[in-house]
Structures are given as C-alpha cells and as structure tokens.
N, C-alpha and C positions, 0 to 999 in steps of 0.2 A: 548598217552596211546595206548597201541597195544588191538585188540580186540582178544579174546578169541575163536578160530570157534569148541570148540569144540564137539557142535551138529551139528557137519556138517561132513554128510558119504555119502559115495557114495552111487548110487542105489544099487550093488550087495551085499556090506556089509549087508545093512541095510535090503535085503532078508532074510542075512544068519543069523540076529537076529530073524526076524519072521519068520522064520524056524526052529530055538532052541527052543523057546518057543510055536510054536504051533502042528510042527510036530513031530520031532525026539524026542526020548525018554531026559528024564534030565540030565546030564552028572553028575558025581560023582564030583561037586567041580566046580568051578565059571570058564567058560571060558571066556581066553585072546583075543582078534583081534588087531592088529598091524600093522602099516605101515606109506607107505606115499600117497597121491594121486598122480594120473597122472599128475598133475599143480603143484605139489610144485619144487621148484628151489635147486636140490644138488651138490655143487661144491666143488671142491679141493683147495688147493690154488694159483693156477698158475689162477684159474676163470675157468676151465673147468667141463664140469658135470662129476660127479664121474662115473668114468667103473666098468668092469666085475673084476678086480683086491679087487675093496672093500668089505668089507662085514660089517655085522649090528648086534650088541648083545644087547640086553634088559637086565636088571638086577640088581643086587644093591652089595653090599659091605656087608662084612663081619662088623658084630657087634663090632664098637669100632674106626673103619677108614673110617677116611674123606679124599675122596680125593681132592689133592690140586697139583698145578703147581709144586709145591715143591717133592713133591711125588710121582711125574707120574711113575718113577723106578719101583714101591712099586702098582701101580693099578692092576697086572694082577695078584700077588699073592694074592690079598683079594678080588679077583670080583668072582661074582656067575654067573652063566651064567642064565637065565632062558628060553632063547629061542634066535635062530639065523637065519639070513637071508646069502647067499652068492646066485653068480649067480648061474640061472639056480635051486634054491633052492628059491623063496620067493623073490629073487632080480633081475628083469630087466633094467641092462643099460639103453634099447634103450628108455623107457616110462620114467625113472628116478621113477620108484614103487617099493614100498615095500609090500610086503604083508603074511599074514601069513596066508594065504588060510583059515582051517577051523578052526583055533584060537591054543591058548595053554589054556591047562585046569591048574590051580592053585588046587591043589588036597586037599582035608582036612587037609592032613597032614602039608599044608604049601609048599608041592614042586612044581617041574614041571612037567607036560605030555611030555616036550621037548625032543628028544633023543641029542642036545646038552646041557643040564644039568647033571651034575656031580651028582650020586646018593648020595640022602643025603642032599642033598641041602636045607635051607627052606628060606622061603621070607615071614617073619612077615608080620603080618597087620601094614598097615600104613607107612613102611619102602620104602623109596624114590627108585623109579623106573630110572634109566638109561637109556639111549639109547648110546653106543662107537659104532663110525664109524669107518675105520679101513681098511687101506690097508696093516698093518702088525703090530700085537702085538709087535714087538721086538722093544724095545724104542732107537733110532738109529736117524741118521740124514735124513736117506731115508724113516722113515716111515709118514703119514701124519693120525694123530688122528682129532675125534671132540668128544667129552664128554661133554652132553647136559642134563636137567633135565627140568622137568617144576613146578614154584613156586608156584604157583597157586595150592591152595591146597583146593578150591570150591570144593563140592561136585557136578559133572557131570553129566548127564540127566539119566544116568543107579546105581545112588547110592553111587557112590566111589569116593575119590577123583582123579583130574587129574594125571595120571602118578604115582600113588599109589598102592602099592598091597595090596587087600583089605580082609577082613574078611576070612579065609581060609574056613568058616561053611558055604558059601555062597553058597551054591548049586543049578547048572542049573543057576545060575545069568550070563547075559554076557555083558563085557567091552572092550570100544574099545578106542586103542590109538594111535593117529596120529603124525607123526609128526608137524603137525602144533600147537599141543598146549604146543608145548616145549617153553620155553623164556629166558631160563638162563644158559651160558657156563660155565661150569670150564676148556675148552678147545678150540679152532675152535671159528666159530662163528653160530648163530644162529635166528632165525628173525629179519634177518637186522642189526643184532649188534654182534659186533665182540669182540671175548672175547681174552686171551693168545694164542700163538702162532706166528710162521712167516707164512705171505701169501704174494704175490706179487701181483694180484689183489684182489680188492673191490669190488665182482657184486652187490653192490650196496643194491637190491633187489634178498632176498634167504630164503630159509627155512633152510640150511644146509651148513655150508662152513666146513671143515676140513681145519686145521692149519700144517704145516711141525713141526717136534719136531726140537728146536734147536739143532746144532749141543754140544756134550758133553764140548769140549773145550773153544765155547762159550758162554757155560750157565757159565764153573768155572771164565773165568773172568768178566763176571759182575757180577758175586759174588763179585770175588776179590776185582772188583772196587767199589763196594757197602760198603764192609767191609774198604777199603779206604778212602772213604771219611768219614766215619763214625766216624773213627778214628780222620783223622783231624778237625772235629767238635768239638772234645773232648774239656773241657777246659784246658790248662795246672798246674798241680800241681802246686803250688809256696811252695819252699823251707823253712821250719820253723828255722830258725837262735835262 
C-alpha cells in the first residue's frame, strides 16, 4: 500500500500559505501551488532525469473525453491547459523541481490566472486534474510523454480533494499539489509503477518516469496481430446441408 505524503510541504511553500491567509489581501478565487520537491525522482526512459527539453502542464480534458492509450492522437485537441511549467519558467533540471512560485488562482468563473490558458477555459469542480510531462506535444516516435492523475479522491488537509479542481466560489482558499500524490498512469510511469509506454530502463524507485510513444507503424501491427489472433479464436461456422 503506497502512502499518501500529501501534508507534506516544504518549509517555503508552507510560508507562502501563512502568508495568503494572514498577510496579503484575499485573492479573487481559490489559489493553486504545484510542483515537485527537490527529492522526488524524474526520469525519462532511457532512466536519465528529465532536462531543460521537458516541460509540465496541469489540466483536465474537455467534457465527454477520456483519455486512453488508444487516444493519445486525440489528447492535445481536448486538453485544457491550466497552468505550465518549462525551463527557466517554474522548471529546474539541475534540482529536478517544479514549482509554481506564487500559485495559479482558479478564478470564480471556473478559469485560469495562467497566461498559458487559452481564454475561455473552465475547469469544473471536482473535474480530475492532470499533470502531461512532455518533451514534445507532437505524437511521433521521438516524443517521450507521461500522463499521470492521482486516484485518491480523500479530501486533503486544505478541503479539496487530491489533484481536483475544486469549488470555483472558494475564495482566498489555497491548495497545493505535489507530485508525489499522483499514483495512477494512463501513460509513463508513476510511484514506482509503471504504466503504457516503451522505456528501456526501470529506476526502480521514481516519482516520475516518461514513457517513449511507440513508433506509428508498430503500434498498426500489433493491432494487426491482435485482430489476428482474435480472429483465429473464432469458432468456425459449420455448413447447414
């Protein structure tokens, strides 16, 4: 059973919470804090920690689409962006952190404070939050994804649940999301368990692995070969005389 760290911040986060709530004015709508700590473990799949090449989007899907291995095509036309990390922006190589400095605000309206959100955007309550790692949107043999969620839908030490977007009425409320309390891949791998994808090392122990997208040609034959055997399973008709 993996445990849960998710009341566990750092010292400067956990400033910048008693700092929203007792100095700076209330912010208009519930702010975000997001990252990873300086100890969590993010690799690629060759087992190297991810570089200044990757970058990090938080967000959920458009109403109606689930994403699925089958679908990966199909993710970047119904993702919603709600805030983004790249180097030099939120993301340090050399520490392996993420961080969203002084948070994203979640606005009444349902949107983002993000200036990587697409205006217009909104992100229901309760509607499952994302994290896509990403050395290149373009679904290709060269890009290496990880699409990660966390199941765990406990209500968390600040009122919301894990990895949820929560109440948009929640004003001056603030939440923070780690990647350590993520546990469930639809891509890459994620707390030690590896979900779809090709990787050629196993670090064994990680918070974060990205997967290589197979190559197009060999994802159609093991289709092929799938619908193959499927076929010869079949029973054979027998002729009515």
């Amino acid at each position: 059973m993996k445990t849960s760290s998710k009341n566990t911040h750092s010292s400067a986060r956990l400033m910048a919470f008693i700092l929203m709530v007792t100095v700076l004015p209330i912010a208009n709508g519930a702010t975000i804090f997001w990252g990873s700590l300086s100890n969590d473990s993010l690799y690629n799949s060759s087992g190297n920690a991810l570089d200044g090449s990757f970058s990090f989007e938080i967000g959920t899907f458009v109403t109606g689409f689930t994403p699925t291995v089958a679908n990966m095509d199909q993710w970047q036309g119904n993702w919603l962006v709600f805030d983004r990390a790249a180097i030099g922006q939120g993301w340090d190589p050399g520490t392996q952190t993420i961080d969203s400095g002084a948070g994203v605000v979640h606005t009444p309206t349902g949107g983002s404070s993000s200036s990587a959100a697409l205006p217009g955007s909104v992100f229901e309550q309760g509607s499952e939050a994302y994290l896509w790692a990403f050395n290149s949107k373009v679904y290709g043999s060269a890009s290496e994804w990880a699409l990660v969620y966390s199941a765990n839908t406990t209500d968390d030490l600040f009122g919301a649940g894990v990895w949820e977007f929560p109440d948009p009425a929640m004003t001056g409320d603030s939440f923070d999301w780690q990647t350590r309390d993520l546990d469930t891949a639809i891509f890459g791998g994620v707390e030690n368990t590896q979900g779809p994808g090709n990787f050629s090392v196993d670090p064994g122990t990680f918070t974060l692995q990205t997967h290589a997208i197979p190559e197009p040609s060999s994802a159609l034959m093991v289709l092929a070969v799938g619908v193959a055997l499927r076929l010869r399973r079949r029973p054979k008709a027998h002729s009515v005389h």
